[in-house]
C-alpha positions in Angstrom: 86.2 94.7 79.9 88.7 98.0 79.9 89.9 96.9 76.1 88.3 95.8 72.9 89.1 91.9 71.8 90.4 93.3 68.8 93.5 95.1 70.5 94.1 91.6 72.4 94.1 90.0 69.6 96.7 92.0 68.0 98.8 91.8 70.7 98.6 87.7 70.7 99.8 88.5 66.7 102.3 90.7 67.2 104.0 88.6 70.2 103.5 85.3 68.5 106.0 86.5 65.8 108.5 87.3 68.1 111.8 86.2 68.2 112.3 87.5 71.9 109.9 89.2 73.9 111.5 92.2 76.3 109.2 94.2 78.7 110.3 97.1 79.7 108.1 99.8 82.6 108.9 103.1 83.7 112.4 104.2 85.5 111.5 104.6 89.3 109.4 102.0 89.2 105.6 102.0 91.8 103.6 98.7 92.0 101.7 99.1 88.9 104.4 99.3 87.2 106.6 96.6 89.1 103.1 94.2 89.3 102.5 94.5 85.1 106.3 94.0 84.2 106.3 91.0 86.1 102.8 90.2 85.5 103.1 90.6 81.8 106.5 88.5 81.4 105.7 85.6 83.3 102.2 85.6 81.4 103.7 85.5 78.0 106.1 82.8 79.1 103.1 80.7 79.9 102.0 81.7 76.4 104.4 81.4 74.1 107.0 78.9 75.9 109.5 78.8 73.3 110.2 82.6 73.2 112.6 84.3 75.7 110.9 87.0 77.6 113.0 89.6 79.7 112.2 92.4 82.0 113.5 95.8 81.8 113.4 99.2 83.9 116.6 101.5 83.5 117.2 101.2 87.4 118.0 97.7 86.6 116.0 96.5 90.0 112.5 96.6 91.5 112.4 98.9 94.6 112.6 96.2 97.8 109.6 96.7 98.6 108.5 94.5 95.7 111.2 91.9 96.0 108.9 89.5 97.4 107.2 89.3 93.7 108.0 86.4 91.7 110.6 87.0 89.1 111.6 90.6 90.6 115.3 89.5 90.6 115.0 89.0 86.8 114.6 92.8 85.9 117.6 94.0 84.6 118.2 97.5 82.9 118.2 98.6 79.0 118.2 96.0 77.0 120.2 95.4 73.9 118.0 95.1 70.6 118.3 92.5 68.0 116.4 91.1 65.1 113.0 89.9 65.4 112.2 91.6 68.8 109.2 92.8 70.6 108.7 95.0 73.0 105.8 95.8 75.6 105.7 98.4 77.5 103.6 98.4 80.9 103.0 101.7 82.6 104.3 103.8 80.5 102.3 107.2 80.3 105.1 108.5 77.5 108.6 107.3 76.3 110.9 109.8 77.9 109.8 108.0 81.0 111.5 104.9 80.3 114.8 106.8 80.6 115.3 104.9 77.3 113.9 107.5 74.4 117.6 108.6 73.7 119.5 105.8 74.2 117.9 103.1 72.6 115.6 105.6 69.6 114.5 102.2 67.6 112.8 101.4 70.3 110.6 104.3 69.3 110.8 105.4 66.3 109.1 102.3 64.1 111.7 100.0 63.9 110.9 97.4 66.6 107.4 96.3 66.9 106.3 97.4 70.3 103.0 97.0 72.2 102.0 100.1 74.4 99.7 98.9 77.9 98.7 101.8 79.9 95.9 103.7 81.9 97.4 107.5 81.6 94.9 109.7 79.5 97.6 111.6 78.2 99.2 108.6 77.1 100.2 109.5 73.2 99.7 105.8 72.0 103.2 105.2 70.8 103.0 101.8 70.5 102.3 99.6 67.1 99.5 98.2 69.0 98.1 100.2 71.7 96.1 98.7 74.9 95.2 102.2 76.8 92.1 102.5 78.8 92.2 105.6 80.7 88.9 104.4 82.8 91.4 101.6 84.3 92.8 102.4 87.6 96.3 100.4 86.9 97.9 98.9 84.2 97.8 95.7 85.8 93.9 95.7 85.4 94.7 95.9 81.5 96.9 93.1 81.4 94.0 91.0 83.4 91.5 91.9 81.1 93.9 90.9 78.0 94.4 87.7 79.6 91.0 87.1 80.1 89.6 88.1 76.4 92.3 85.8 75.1 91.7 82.9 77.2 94.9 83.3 78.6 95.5 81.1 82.4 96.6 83.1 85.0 99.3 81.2 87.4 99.0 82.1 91.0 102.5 84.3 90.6 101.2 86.1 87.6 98.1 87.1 89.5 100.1 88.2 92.6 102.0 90.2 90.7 98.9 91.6 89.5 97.3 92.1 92.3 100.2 94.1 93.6 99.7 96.7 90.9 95.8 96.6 91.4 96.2 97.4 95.0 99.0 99.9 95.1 97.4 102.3 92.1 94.5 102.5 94.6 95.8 102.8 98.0 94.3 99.2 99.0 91.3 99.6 97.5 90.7 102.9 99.3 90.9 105.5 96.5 88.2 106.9 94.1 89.6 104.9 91.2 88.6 101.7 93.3 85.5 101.2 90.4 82.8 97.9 90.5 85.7 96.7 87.6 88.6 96.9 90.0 86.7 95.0 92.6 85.7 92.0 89.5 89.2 92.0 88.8 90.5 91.7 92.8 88.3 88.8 92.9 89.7 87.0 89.5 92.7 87.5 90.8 92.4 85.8 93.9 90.3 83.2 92.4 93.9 82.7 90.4 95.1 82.1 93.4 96.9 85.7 94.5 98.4 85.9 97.8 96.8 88.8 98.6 98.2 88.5 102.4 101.6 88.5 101.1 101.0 91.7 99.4 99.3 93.5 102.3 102.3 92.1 104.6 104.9 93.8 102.1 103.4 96.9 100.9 101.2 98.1 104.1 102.5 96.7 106.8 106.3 96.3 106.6 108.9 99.8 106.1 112.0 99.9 106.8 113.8 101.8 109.6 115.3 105.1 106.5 111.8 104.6 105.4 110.6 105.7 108.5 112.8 108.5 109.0 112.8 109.5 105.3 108.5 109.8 105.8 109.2 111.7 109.1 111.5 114.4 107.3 108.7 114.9 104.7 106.1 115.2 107.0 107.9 117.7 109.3 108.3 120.2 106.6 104.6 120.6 105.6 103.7 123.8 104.6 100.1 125.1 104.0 99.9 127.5 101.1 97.1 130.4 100.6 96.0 128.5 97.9 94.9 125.3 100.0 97.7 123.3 99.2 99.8 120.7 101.4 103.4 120.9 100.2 106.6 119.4 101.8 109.7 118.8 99.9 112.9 116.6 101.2 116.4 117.0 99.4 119.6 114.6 98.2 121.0 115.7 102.0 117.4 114.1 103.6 118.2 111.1 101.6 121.6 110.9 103.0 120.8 111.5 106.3 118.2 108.8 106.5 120.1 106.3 104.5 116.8 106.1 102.3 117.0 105.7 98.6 114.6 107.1 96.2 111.9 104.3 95.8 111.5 105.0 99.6 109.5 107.5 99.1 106.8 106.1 97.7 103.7 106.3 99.8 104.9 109.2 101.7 102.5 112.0 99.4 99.2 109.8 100.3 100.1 111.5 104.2 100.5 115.0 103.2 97.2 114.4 101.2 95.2 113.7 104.2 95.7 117.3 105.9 92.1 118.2 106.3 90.4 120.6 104.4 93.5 120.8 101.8 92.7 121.0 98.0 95.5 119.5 96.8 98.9 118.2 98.1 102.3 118.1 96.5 105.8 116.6 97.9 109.3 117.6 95.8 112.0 115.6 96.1 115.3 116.2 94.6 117.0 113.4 93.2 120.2 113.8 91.0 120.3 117.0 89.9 116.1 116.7 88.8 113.3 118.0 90.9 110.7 115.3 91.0 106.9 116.5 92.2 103.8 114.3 93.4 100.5 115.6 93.0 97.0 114.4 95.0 94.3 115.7 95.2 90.2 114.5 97.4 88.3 116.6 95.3 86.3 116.6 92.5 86.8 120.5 91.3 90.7 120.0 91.6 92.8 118.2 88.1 96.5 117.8 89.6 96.9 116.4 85.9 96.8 120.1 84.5 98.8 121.4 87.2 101.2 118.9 86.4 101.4 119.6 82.9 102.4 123.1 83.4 105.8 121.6 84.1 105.6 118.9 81.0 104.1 116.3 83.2 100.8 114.3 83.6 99.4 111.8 85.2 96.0 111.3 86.5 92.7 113.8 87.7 93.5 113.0 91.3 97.4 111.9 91.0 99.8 113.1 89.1 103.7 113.9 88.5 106.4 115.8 87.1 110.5 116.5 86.9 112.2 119.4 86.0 116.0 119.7 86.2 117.5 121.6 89.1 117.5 122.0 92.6 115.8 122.6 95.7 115.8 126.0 97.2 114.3 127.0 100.6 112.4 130.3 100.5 111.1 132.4 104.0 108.5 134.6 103.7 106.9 137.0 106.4 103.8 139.3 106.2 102.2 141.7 108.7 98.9 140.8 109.7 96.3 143.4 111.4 95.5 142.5 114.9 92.0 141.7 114.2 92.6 139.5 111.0 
């Protein structure tokens, strides 16, 4: 197990008082994220029938990708806070990454009871109960093990939507993360019945056509820096152009990481007057997590991410080069 019985067990306290339950994830939403939101709610429905549960993400919609997942047209944006709530938050390496720190502060600050589920290490446990295992390769491996010290049923939707998270926080089981636990997890998931066929049909093996084009424009400006990295960057006019929104490019960075002999890789995207950056990284001697955090983000040793306001800016260089070098 990723978490000790005693967190579950405060968790099952805390959301048995509740009043309503509202689960909230990230802005931008990946499949962990997407999986555990919809994971989570429809688990504590199960659980505690009599409570209302919503789900929450400030873009107010799951990226389409993931609109095959039960209870994905349920997600709606901020919510509005009354008496006697509780809120979870799934995949949630800090608060400013809910897009919800400013506008909704109580939230935060101690006066709604809030339960924090995550696998980020630099996660800064701002929840009144914390479920954080940094050795977990997605969130949606927490909530599975939660479910599992507390007895808790899985339903063949809530372990689909699992699943989902499970398999897209480590490239379909292809990434280093992809531990002995993941694979014990993958097969009580499916032993819950998750249509794991489903998943692979939506996330691997269906893109749209601006997806398509979108992944074509980041892969056509790859540059190779002196310092072994892979970098491309697309702008709000390649978005445009393609008709691609921003979810769309999710998945695109795991291409730029497979240039051979690379140590790291990093795609920049601009998207509303921010600069977002993915890092990846193969090796062992590389932490794309520190790299990241040089620009106030975090994220994983081998993947990580960060935004910084502004804009893209092309940049030429040229150098002479002896005949014989």
């Amino acid at each position: 197990m990723s978490i000790l019985k005693k967190n579950a067990e405060e968790l099952r306290t805390l959301l048995a008082g509740a009043k309503r339950i509202l689960c909230i994830c990230h802005r931008n939403p990946d499949g962990d994220a997407v999986g555990a939101l919809l994971g989570a709610g429809l688990l504590f429905e199960k659980v505690f029938p009599s409570t209302p549960v919503s789900l929450h993400c400030f873009d107010g919609a799951a990226p389409d990708m993931f609109s095959f997942l039960p209870a994905a047209a349920r997600i709606q944006g901020a919510p509005t806070i009354e008496e006697g709530d509780r809120a979870v938050f799934v995949d949630c390496a800090e608060p400013k990454l809910t897009e919800m720190h400013v506008s909704h502060p109580v939230l935060f600050d101690g006066s709604v009871p809030t339960v924090n589920i995550d696998h980020h290490p630099s996660n800064p446990r701002f929840g009144t109960v914390n479920l954080i295992d940094p050795k977990a390769a997605s969130s949606c491996e927490i909530v599975a093990d939660a479910a599992d010290l507390l007895g808790w049923e899985l339903t063949s939707d809530i372990a689909t939507c699992l699943l989902t998270g499970v398999y897209t926080d480590t490239g379909g089981l292809l990434h280093s993360n992809t531990t002995a636990e993941v694979y014990r997890t993958v097969a009580k998931l499916l032993r819950a019945g998750a249509r794991r066929q489903a998943i692979i049909l939506a996330v691997y093996r269906t893109a749209k056509l601006s997806t398509l084009k979108l992944w074509g424009r980041v892969l056509e400006n790859i540059d190779i820096t002196e310092e072994g990295g892979a970098i491309s960057a697309v702008r709000e006019s390649d978005f445009r152009a393609t008709g691609a929104d921003y979810s769309e490019l999710t998945g695109a960075i795991d291409y730029v990481n497979a240039v051979p002999g690379m140590r790291f890789s990093l795609v920049l995207s601009e998207r509303g007057g921010m600069v977002k950056g993915s890092l990846r990284t193969l090796r062992e001697d590389v932490d794309v997590a520190k790299m990241a955090g040089t620009f106030s983000g975090g994220g994983h040793k081998k993947a990580a991410g960060f935004s910084v306001q502004g804009q893209l800016k092309s940049e030429v260089r040229w150098k002479v080069v002896p005949p014989d070098a």
